[in-house]
SEKEFI-926099 format. One record per residue (C-alpha): residue in one letter; x, y, z. Coordinates in nm, 2 decimals. Each point is the difference from the previous one (the first is absolute). Example, Ala and Ser with C-alpha at 12.3 -4.5 7.8 and 13.67 -1.06 7.14 Angstrom:
2
+---+--------+--------+--------+
! r !     px !     py !     pz !
+---+--------+--------+--------+
! A !   1.23 !  -0.45 !   0.78 !
! S !   0.14 !   0.34 !  -0.07 !
+---+--------+--------+--------+
This chain:
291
+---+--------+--------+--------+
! r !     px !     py !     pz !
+---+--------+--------+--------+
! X !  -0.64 !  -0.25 !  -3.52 !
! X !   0.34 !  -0.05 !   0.18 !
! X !   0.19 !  -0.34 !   0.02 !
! X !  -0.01 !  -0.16 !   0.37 !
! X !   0.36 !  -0.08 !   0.06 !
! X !   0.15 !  -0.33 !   0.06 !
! X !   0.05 !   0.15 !   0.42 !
! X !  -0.37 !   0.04 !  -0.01 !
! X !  -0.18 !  -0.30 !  -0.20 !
! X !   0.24 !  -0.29 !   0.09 !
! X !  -0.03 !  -0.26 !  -0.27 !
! X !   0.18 !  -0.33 !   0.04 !
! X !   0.21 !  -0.28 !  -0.23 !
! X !  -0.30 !  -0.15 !  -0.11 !
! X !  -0.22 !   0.35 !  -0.05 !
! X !  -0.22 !  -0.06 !   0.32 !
! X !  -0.04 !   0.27 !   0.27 !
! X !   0.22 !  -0.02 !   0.27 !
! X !  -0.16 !  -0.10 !   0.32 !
! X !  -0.30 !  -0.17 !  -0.15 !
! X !   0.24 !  -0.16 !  -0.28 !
! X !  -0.33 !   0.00 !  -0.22 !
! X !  -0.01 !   0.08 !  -0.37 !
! X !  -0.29 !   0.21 !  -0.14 !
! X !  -0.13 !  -0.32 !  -0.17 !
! X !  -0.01 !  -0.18 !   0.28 !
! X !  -0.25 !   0.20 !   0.19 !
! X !  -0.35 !  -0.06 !   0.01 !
! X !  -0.24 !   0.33 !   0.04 !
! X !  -0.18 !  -0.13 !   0.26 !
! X !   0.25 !  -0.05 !   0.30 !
! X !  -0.09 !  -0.12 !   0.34 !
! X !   0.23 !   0.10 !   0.32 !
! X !   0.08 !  -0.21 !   0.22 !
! X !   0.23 !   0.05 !   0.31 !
! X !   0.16 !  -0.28 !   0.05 !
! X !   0.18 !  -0.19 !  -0.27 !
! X !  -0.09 !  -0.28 !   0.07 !
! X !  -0.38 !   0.03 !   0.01 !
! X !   0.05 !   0.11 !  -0.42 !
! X !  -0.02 !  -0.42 !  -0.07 !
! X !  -0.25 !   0.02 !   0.29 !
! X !  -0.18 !   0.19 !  -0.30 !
! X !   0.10 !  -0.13 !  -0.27 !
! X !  -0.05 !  -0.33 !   0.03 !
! X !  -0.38 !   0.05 !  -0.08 !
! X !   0.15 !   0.12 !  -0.35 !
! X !  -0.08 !  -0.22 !  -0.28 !
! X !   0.34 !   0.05 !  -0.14 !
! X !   0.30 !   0.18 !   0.13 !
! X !   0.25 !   0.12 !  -0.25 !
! X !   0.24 !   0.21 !   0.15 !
! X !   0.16 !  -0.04 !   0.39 !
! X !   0.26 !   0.28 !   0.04 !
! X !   0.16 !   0.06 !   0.40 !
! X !   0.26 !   0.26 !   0.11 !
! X !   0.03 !   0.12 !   0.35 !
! X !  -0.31 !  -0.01 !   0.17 !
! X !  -0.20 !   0.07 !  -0.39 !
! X !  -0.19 !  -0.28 !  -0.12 !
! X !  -0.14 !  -0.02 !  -0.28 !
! X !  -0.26 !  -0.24 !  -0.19 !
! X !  -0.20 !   0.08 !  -0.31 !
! X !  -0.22 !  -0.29 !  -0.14 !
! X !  -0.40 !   0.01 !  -0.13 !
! X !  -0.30 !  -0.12 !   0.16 !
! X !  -0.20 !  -0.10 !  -0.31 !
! X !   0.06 !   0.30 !  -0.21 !
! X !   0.10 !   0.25 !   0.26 !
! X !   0.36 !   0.07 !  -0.01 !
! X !   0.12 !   0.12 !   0.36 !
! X !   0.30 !   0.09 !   0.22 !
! X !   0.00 !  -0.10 !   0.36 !
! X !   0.32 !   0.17 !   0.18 !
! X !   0.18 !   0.07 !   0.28 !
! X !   0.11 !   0.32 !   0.18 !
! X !   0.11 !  -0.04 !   0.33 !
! X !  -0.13 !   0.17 !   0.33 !
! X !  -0.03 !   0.41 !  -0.01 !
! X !  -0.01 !   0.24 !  -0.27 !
! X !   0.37 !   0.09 !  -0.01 !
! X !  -0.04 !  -0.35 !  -0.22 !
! X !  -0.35 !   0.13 !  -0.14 !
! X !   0.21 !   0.24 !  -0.16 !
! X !   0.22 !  -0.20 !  -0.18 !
! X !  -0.31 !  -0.25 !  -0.13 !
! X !  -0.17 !   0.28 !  -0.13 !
! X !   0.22 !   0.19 !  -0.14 !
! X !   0.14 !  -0.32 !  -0.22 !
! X !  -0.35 !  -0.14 !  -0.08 !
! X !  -0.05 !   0.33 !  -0.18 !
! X !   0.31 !   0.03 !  -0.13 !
! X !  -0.01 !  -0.34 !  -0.16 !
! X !  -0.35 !   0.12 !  -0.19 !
! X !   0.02 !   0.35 !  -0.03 !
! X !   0.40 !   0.08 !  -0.10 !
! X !   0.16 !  -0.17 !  -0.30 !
! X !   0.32 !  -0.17 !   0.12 !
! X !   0.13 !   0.07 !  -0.34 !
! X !  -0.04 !   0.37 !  -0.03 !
! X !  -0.01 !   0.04 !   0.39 !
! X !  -0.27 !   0.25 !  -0.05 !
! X !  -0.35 !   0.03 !   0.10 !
! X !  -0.23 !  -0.14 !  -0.25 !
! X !  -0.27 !   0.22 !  -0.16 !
! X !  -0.28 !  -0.25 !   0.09 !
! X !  -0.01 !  -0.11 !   0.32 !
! X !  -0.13 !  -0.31 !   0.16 !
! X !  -0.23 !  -0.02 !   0.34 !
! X !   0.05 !  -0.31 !   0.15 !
! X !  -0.26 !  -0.14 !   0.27 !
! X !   0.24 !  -0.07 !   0.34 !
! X !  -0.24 !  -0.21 !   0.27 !
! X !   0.24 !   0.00 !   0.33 !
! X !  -0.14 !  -0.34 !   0.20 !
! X !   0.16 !  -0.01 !   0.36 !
! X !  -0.04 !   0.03 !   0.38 !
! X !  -0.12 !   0.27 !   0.21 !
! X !  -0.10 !   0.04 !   0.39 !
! X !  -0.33 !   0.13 !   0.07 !
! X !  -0.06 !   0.37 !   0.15 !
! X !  -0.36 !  -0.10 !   0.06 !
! X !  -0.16 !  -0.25 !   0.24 !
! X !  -0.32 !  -0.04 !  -0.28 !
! X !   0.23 !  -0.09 !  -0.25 !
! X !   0.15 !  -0.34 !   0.15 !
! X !   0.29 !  -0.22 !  -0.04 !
! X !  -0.02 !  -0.26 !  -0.29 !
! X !  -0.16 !   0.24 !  -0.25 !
! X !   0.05 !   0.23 !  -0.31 !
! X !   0.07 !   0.39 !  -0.02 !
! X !  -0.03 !   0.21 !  -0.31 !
! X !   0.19 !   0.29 !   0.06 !
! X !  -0.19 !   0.29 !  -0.17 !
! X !   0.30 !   0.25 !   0.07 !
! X !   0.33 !  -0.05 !   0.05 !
! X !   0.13 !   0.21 !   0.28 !
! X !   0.39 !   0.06 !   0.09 !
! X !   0.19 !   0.11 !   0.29 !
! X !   0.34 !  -0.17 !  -0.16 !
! X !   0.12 !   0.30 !  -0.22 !
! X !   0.03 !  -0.16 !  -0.34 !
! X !  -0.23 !   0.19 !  -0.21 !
! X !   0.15 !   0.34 !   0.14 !
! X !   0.31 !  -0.09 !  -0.19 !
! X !  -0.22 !   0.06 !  -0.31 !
! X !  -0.23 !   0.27 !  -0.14 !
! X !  -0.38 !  -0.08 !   0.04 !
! X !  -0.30 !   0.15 !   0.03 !
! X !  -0.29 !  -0.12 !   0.25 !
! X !  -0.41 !   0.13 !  -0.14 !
! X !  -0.16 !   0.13 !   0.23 !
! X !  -0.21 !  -0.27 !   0.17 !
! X !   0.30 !  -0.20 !   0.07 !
! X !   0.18 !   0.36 !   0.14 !
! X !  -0.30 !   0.08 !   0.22 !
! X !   0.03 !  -0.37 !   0.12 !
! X !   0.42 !   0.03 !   0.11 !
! X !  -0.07 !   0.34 !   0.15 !
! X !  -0.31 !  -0.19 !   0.26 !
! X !   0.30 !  -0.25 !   0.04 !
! X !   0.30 !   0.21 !   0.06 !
! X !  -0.22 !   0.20 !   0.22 !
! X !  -0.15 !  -0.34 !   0.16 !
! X !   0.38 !  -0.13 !   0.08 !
! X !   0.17 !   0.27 !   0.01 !
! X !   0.30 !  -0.23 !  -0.18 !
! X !   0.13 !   0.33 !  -0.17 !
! X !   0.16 !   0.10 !   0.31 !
! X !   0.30 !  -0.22 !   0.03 !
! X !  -0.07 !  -0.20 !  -0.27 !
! X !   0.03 !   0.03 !  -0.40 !
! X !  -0.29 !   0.13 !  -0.22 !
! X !  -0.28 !  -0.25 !  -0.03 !
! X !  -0.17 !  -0.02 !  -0.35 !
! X !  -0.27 !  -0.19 !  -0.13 !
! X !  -0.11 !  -0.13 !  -0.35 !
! X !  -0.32 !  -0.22 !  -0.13 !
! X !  -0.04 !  -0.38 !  -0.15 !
! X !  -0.02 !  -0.03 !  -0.36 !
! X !  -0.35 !   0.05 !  -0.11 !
! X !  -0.04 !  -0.23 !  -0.23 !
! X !   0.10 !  -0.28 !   0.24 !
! X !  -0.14 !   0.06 !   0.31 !
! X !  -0.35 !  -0.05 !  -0.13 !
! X !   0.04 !  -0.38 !  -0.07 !
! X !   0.10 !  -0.06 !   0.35 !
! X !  -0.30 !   0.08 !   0.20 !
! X !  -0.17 !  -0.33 !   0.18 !
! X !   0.19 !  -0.11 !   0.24 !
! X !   0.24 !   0.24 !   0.06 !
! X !  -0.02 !   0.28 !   0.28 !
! X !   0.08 !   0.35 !  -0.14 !
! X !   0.23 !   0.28 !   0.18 !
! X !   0.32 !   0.19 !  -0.05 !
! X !   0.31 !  -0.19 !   0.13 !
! X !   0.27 !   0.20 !   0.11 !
! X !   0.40 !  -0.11 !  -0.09 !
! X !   0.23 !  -0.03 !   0.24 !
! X !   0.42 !   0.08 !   0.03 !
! X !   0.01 !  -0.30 !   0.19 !
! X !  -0.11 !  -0.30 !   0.20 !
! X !   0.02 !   0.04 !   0.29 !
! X !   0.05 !   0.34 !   0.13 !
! X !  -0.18 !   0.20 !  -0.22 !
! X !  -0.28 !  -0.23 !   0.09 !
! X !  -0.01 !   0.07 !   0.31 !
! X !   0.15 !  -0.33 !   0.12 !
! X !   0.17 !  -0.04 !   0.32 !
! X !   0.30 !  -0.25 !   0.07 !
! X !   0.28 !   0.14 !   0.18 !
! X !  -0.02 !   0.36 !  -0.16 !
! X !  -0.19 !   0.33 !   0.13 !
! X !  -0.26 !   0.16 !  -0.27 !
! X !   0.01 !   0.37 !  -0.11 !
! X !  -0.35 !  -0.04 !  -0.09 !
! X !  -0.21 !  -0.23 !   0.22 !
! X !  -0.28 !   0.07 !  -0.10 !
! X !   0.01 !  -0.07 !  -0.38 !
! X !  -0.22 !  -0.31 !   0.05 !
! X !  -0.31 !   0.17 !   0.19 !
! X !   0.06 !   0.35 !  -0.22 !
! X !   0.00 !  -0.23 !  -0.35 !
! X !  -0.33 !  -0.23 !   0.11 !
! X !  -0.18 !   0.34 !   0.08 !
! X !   0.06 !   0.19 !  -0.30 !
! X !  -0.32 !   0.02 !  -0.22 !
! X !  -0.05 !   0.33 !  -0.27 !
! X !  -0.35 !  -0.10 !  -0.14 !
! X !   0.01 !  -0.30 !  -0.15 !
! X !   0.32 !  -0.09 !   0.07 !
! X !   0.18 !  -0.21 !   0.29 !
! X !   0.33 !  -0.14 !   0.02 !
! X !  -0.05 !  -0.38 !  -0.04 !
! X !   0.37 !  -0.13 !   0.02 !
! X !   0.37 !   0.07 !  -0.02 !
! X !   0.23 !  -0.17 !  -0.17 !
! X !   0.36 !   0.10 !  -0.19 !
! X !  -0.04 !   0.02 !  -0.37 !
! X !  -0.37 !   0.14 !  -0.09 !
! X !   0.04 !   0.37 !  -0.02 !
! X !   0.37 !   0.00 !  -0.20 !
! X !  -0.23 !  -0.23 !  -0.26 !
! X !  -0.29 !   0.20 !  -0.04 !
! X !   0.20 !   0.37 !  -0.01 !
! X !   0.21 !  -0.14 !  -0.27 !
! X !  -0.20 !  -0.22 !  -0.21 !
! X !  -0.24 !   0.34 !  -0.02 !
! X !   0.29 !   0.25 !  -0.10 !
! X !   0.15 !  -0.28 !  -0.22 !
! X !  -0.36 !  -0.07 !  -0.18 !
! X !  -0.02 !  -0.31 !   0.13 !
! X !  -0.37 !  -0.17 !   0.17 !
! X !   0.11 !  -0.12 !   0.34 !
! X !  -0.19 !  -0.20 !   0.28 !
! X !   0.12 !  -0.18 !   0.30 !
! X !  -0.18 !  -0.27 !   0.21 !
! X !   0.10 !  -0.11 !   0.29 !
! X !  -0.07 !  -0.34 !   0.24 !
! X !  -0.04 !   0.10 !   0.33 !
! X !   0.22 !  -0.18 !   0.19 !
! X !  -0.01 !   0.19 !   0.36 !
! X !  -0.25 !   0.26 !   0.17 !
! X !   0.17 !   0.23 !   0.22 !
! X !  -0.33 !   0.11 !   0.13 !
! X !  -0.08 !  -0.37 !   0.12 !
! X !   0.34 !  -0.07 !   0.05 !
! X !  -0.04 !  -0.33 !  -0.22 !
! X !   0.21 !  -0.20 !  -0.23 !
! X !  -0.08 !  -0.21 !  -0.28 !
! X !   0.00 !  -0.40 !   0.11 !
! X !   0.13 !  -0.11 !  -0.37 !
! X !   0.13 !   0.31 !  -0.20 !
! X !   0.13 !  -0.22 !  -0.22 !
! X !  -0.40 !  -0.07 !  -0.10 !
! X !  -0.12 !   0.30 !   0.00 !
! X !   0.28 !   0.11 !  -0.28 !
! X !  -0.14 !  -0.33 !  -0.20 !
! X !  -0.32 !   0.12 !   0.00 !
! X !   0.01 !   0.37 !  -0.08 !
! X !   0.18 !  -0.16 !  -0.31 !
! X !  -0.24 !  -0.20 !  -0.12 !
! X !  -0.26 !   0.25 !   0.06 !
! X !   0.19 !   0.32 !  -0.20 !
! X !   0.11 !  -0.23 !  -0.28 !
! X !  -0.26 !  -0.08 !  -0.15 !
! X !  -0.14 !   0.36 !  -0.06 !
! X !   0.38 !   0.10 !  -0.07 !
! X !   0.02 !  -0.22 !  -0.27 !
! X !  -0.34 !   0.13 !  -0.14 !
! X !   0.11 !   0.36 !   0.00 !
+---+--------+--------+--------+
Protein backbone atom coordinates (compact mmCIF):
# COMPACT_ATOMS: atom_id res chain seq x y z
CA UNK A 1 0.00 0.00 0.00
CA UNK A 2 1.27 3.60 -0.79
CA UNK A 3 1.71 6.35 1.82
CA UNK A 4 -0.97 9.30 1.43
CA UNK A 5 1.06 12.37 1.42
CA UNK A 6 1.03 15.14 3.81
CA UNK A 7 -0.85 17.41 0.41
CA UNK A 8 -3.39 14.73 0.58
CA UNK A 9 -4.23 13.69 4.37
CA UNK A 10 -3.74 17.01 6.22
CA UNK A 11 -2.88 16.27 9.75
CA UNK A 12 -2.56 19.15 12.23
CA UNK A 13 -0.23 20.23 15.51
CA UNK A 14 -2.11 18.23 17.71
CA UNK A 15 -2.56 15.03 15.16
CA UNK A 16 -6.39 15.82 14.49
CA UNK A 17 -7.78 16.06 10.84
CA UNK A 18 -7.87 19.26 9.42
CA UNK A 19 -11.24 20.60 9.01
CA UNK A 20 -12.97 18.41 11.61
CA UNK A 21 -9.79 18.99 14.06
CA UNK A 22 -10.90 15.49 15.44
CA UNK A 23 -8.47 12.73 16.61
CA UNK A 24 -9.22 9.12 15.68
CA UNK A 25 -9.89 8.51 19.47
CA UNK A 26 -12.16 11.01 19.78
CA UNK A 27 -14.71 9.67 17.37
CA UNK A 28 -17.56 7.70 18.32
CA UNK A 29 -18.72 4.93 15.53
CA UNK A 30 -22.05 5.97 15.66
CA UNK A 31 -22.16 9.64 14.31
CA UNK A 32 -25.25 11.65 13.93
CA UNK A 33 -25.38 14.73 11.23
CA UNK A 34 -26.58 17.48 11.87
CA UNK A 35 -26.67 20.69 9.66
CA UNK A 36 -26.49 23.24 11.68
CA UNK A 37 -23.90 23.65 14.35
CA UNK A 38 -25.66 24.70 16.63
CA UNK A 39 -28.51 22.11 16.73
CA UNK A 40 -25.27 19.39 17.72
CA UNK A 41 -25.99 20.59 21.77
CA UNK A 42 -29.60 20.64 20.56
CA UNK A 43 -28.64 16.84 20.56
CA UNK A 44 -26.44 16.37 22.86
CA UNK A 45 -27.79 17.66 25.62
CA UNK A 46 -29.98 14.48 26.07
CA UNK A 47 -26.43 12.76 26.50
CA UNK A 48 -25.80 11.39 29.80
CA UNK A 49 -22.32 12.60 29.68
CA UNK A 50 -20.43 14.61 27.06
CA UNK A 51 -16.76 14.21 26.95
CA UNK A 52 -15.37 15.80 24.13
CA UNK A 53 -16.73 19.38 22.42
CA UNK A 54 -14.31 20.17 19.43
CA UNK A 55 -15.55 23.39 16.79
CA UNK A 56 -13.67 24.68 13.74
CA UNK A 57 -15.36 26.57 10.90
CA UNK A 58 -18.76 25.53 10.61
CA UNK A 59 -17.61 21.58 12.14
CA UNK A 60 -18.95 20.82 15.33
CA UNK A 61 -18.31 18.22 17.01
CA UNK A 62 -19.61 16.38 20.38
CA UNK A 63 -18.96 12.85 21.37
CA UNK A 64 -20.37 11.72 24.81
CA UNK A 65 -22.55 8.23 25.83
CA UNK A 66 -26.10 7.81 26.54
CA UNK A 67 -25.84 4.98 29.08
CA UNK A 68 -23.40 2.84 27.45
CA UNK A 69 -23.66 3.98 23.91
CA UNK A 70 -20.75 6.00 22.83
CA UNK A 71 -21.84 8.45 19.93
CA UNK A 72 -20.81 11.45 17.79
CA UNK A 73 -23.24 14.13 16.93
CA UNK A 74 -21.65 16.54 14.16
CA UNK A 75 -21.80 19.18 12.01
CA UNK A 76 -21.42 19.60 8.20
CA UNK A 77 -22.78 22.59 6.88
CA UNK A 78 -25.36 23.01 4.00
CA UNK A 79 -24.56 21.01 0.45
CA UNK A 80 -22.39 18.23 -0.31
CA UNK A 81 -19.37 20.13 -1.52
CA UNK A 82 -19.11 20.09 2.62
CA UNK A 83 -20.49 16.38 2.66
CA UNK A 84 -17.36 15.75 1.02
CA UNK A 85 -15.06 16.92 3.39
CA UNK A 86 -17.14 15.17 6.55
CA UNK A 87 -16.92 12.02 4.99
CA UNK A 88 -14.01 11.78 3.66
CA UNK A 89 -12.35 12.70 7.37
CA UNK A 90 -14.80 10.47 9.38
CA UNK A 91 -13.26 7.61 7.43
CA UNK A 92 -10.00 8.76 7.39
CA UNK A 93 -9.97 9.20 11.18
CA UNK A 94 -11.07 5.13 11.42
CA UNK A 95 -9.88 3.62 8.46
CA UNK A 96 -6.12 5.31 7.83
CA UNK A 97 -3.43 5.20 10.52
CA UNK A 98 -2.22 8.73 11.00
CA UNK A 99 1.04 7.25 11.88
CA UNK A 100 1.80 5.21 8.80
CA UNK A 101 -0.56 7.36 6.63
CA UNK A 102 -1.71 4.19 5.02
CA UNK A 103 -4.86 2.38 4.77
CA UNK A 104 -5.41 -0.03 7.42
CA UNK A 105 -5.79 -3.77 6.58
CA UNK A 106 -9.11 -4.00 8.70
CA UNK A 107 -11.46 -1.55 8.16
CA UNK A 108 -14.15 -0.13 10.20
CA UNK A 109 -18.00 0.60 9.10
CA UNK A 110 -19.34 3.16 10.99
CA UNK A 111 -23.25 3.73 11.29
CA UNK A 112 -23.76 7.76 9.94
CA UNK A 113 -27.71 8.70 10.78
CA UNK A 114 -28.05 12.34 8.93
CA UNK A 115 -31.06 14.11 11.12
CA UNK A 116 -32.18 17.44 9.29
CA UNK A 117 -34.83 19.38 7.22
CA UNK A 118 -36.36 18.79 4.03
CA UNK A 119 -39.47 20.27 1.95
CA UNK A 120 -42.02 17.97 0.84
CA UNK A 121 -42.58 16.93 -2.96
CA UNK A 122 -45.83 15.38 -1.94
CA UNK A 123 -49.09 16.82 -0.74
CA UNK A 124 -49.84 13.25 1.36
CA UNK A 125 -46.80 13.59 3.07
CA UNK A 126 -47.44 16.94 5.10
CA UNK A 127 -45.49 19.59 6.90
CA UNK A 128 -44.46 18.79 10.52
CA UNK A 129 -43.56 15.14 9.84
CA UNK A 130 -40.70 12.53 9.23
CA UNK A 131 -39.08 11.17 5.85
CA UNK A 132 -36.83 8.18 5.55
CA UNK A 133 -35.16 8.58 2.49
CA UNK A 134 -34.87 4.98 1.06
CA UNK A 135 -32.39 6.31 -1.85
CA UNK A 136 -30.45 9.02 -2.10
CA UNK A 137 -30.74 10.70 -5.42
CA UNK A 138 -28.22 13.56 -6.78
CA UNK A 139 -28.38 16.12 -9.38
CA UNK A 140 -25.27 18.07 -7.62
CA UNK A 141 -22.24 16.23 -9.27
CA UNK A 142 -20.33 15.04 -6.28
CA UNK A 143 -20.24 11.40 -6.64
CA UNK A 144 -19.24 11.80 -10.49
CA UNK A 145 -15.89 13.04 -9.23
CA UNK A 146 -15.43 9.38 -7.95
CA UNK A 147 -15.67 5.84 -9.30
CA UNK A 148 -18.96 3.98 -8.37
CA UNK A 149 -21.01 1.49 -9.42
CA UNK A 150 -24.96 1.66 -9.22
CA UNK A 151 -26.90 -2.40 -9.18
CA UNK A 152 -29.19 -2.61 -11.20
CA UNK A 153 -32.43 -1.85 -9.45
CA UNK A 154 -31.14 1.51 -8.43
CA UNK A 155 -29.81 1.89 -12.42
CA UNK A 156 -33.23 0.98 -13.77
CA UNK A 157 -34.58 3.57 -11.13
CA UNK A 158 -32.18 6.86 -12.46
CA UNK A 159 -32.79 5.84 -16.09
CA UNK A 160 -37.13 6.23 -15.26
CA UNK A 161 -35.80 9.56 -13.64
CA UNK A 162 -33.41 10.95 -16.16
CA UNK A 163 -35.95 10.04 -18.67
CA UNK A 164 -38.82 11.51 -16.29
CA UNK A 165 -36.91 15.04 -16.01
CA UNK A 166 -35.03 15.01 -18.59
CA UNK A 167 -32.20 16.88 -16.16
CA UNK A 168 -29.38 15.24 -18.38
CA UNK A 169 -29.91 17.80 -20.84
CA UNK A 170 -28.38 20.89 -19.49
CA UNK A 171 -27.70 19.66 -16.35
CA UNK A 172 -24.92 17.28 -14.76
CA UNK A 173 -25.40 13.45 -14.50
CA UNK A 174 -27.88 12.48 -11.83
CA UNK A 175 -26.95 9.30 -9.73
CA UNK A 176 -28.57 7.55 -7.15
CA UNK A 177 -27.55 5.27 -4.20
CA UNK A 178 -29.61 3.30 -1.28
CA UNK A 179 -29.91 3.70 2.73
CA UNK A 180 -27.89 1.48 4.74
CA UNK A 181 -29.62 -1.70 5.27
CA UNK A 182 -29.12 -2.39 8.45
CA UNK A 183 -30.52 0.96 9.65
CA UNK A 184 -33.34 1.65 7.76
CA UNK A 185 -35.29 -1.22 9.29
CA UNK A 186 -35.47 0.28 12.85
CA UNK A 187 -36.96 3.31 11.57
CA UNK A 188 -40.27 2.30 10.25
CA UNK A 189 -43.45 3.74 12.49
CA UNK A 190 -43.81 6.89 12.14
CA UNK A 191 -41.86 7.78 9.42
CA UNK A 192 -43.03 8.23 5.74
CA UNK A 193 -40.78 6.31 3.19
CA UNK A 194 -39.50 7.73 -0.37
CA UNK A 195 -36.38 8.72 -2.13
CA UNK A 196 -35.33 12.38 -1.50
CA UNK A 197 -33.56 14.00 -4.15
CA UNK A 198 -30.26 16.52 -3.21
CA UNK A 199 -30.10 19.61 -4.42
CA UNK A 200 -27.01 22.28 -5.80
CA UNK A 201 -28.82 24.83 -4.11
CA UNK A 202 -31.62 26.61 -2.24
CA UNK A 203 -33.17 28.38 -4.00
CA UNK A 204 -32.80 28.06 -7.68
CA UNK A 205 -32.30 24.58 -8.10
CA UNK A 206 -35.46 24.36 -6.20
CA UNK A 207 -37.33 25.88 -8.25
CA UNK A 208 -37.76 29.03 -6.22
CA UNK A 209 -38.58 32.28 -7.55
CA UNK A 210 -37.36 35.71 -6.12
CA UNK A 211 -36.10 38.17 -8.52
CA UNK A 212 -34.41 35.45 -10.88
CA UNK A 213 -35.88 33.58 -14.15
CA UNK A 214 -35.67 29.54 -13.92
CA UNK A 215 -34.03 27.30 -16.62
CA UNK A 216 -36.15 24.62 -15.40
CA UNK A 217 -39.68 25.59 -14.18
CA UNK A 218 -41.01 22.82 -14.01
CA UNK A 219 -38.69 20.84 -11.60
CA UNK A 220 -41.35 21.07 -8.83
CA UNK A 221 -44.40 19.43 -10.83
CA UNK A 222 -41.81 17.01 -12.91
CA UNK A 223 -40.11 15.79 -9.24
CA UNK A 224 -43.84 15.32 -7.34
CA UNK A 225 -44.91 13.16 -10.49
CA UNK A 226 -42.15 10.89 -10.76
CA UNK A 227 -43.07 7.26 -9.47
CA UNK A 228 -40.98 3.92 -11.06
CA UNK A 229 -42.90 1.19 -9.09
CA UNK A 230 -42.66 1.61 -5.71
CA UNK A 231 -40.89 4.57 -5.72
CA UNK A 232 -41.87 8.42 -5.49
CA UNK A 233 -39.88 11.28 -4.70
CA UNK A 234 -40.91 12.36 -1.20
CA UNK A 235 -38.64 15.51 -0.58
CA UNK A 236 -35.53 17.55 -1.56
CA UNK A 237 -33.19 18.71 0.39
CA UNK A 238 -29.09 19.42 0.03
CA UNK A 239 -27.07 16.81 1.70
CA UNK A 240 -28.88 13.24 1.33
CA UNK A 241 -27.59 11.73 -1.80
CA UNK A 242 -23.55 12.94 -1.30
CA UNK A 243 -24.21 10.84 2.16
CA UNK A 244 -25.60 7.80 0.95
CA UNK A 245 -23.20 7.46 -2.41
CA UNK A 246 -20.26 7.73 -0.19
CA UNK A 247 -20.95 6.13 2.96
CA UNK A 248 -21.80 2.94 0.43
CA UNK A 249 -18.41 3.17 -1.58
CA UNK A 250 -16.65 3.98 1.67
CA UNK A 251 -18.35 0.77 3.59
CA UNK A 252 -20.08 2.82 5.65
CA UNK A 253 -24.23 2.16 6.81
CA UNK A 254 -25.86 5.55 6.10
CA UNK A 255 -29.52 6.91 6.74
CA UNK A 256 -30.91 10.29 6.74
CA UNK A 257 -34.26 11.57 8.26
CA UNK A 258 -35.47 14.51 7.71
CA UNK A 259 -38.33 17.00 9.60
CA UNK A 260 -40.49 18.30 7.19
CA UNK A 261 -40.44 21.69 7.62
CA UNK A 262 -42.33 23.03 4.26
CA UNK A 263 -44.56 21.35 1.46
CA UNK A 264 -44.21 22.84 -1.72
CA UNK A 265 -47.16 21.00 -2.96
CA UNK A 266 -49.39 22.80 -0.14
CA UNK A 267 -47.33 25.63 -0.26
CA UNK A 268 -47.10 25.51 3.72
CA UNK A 269 -44.56 26.35 6.31
CA UNK A 270 -43.89 24.89 9.61
CA UNK A 271 -45.60 27.35 12.54
CA UNK A 272 -42.49 26.36 15.06
CA UNK A 273 -39.58 24.64 13.15
CA UNK A 274 -37.73 25.10 16.04
CA UNK A 275 -40.28 22.12 17.58
CA UNK A 276 -40.42 20.07 15.08
CA UNK A 277 -36.36 19.73 15.16
CA UNK A 278 -36.90 18.98 19.13
CA UNK A 279 -39.06 16.36 18.51
CA UNK A 280 -37.58 14.37 15.60
CA UNK A 281 -34.61 14.28 18.28
CA UNK A 282 -36.22 12.83 20.88
CA UNK A 283 -37.88 10.47 18.72
CA UNK A 284 -34.44 9.05 16.71
CA UNK A 285 -32.43 9.07 19.88
CA UNK A 286 -33.67 6.75 21.58
CA UNK A 287 -33.42 3.96 18.95
CA UNK A 288 -29.92 5.53 17.96
CA UNK A 289 -28.68 4.94 21.08
CA UNK A 290 -29.91 1.28 21.06
CA UNK A 291 -28.30 0.50 17.85
Amino acid sequence: MQRIAESELIINNRGAIYHLDLRPEELAHTIITVGDPDRVATVSKYFDKIELKKNHREFVTHTGYIGNKKISVVSTGIGTDNIDIVFNELDALVNIDFETRMVKNNLTSLNIIRIGTAGSLQSTIPVDSFVVSTHGLGIDNLMNFYRHEQNEEDAALLHAFVTHTQLHNRFSYPYVSGAGSTLIKYFTEGYHQGVTVTCPGFYGPQGRVLRLGLSNPNLIDRLTQFNFGRHIIANFEMETAGIYGLGKIMGHQCLSISAIVTNRVTKQFSADGNLLIENMIKKTLPVISGL
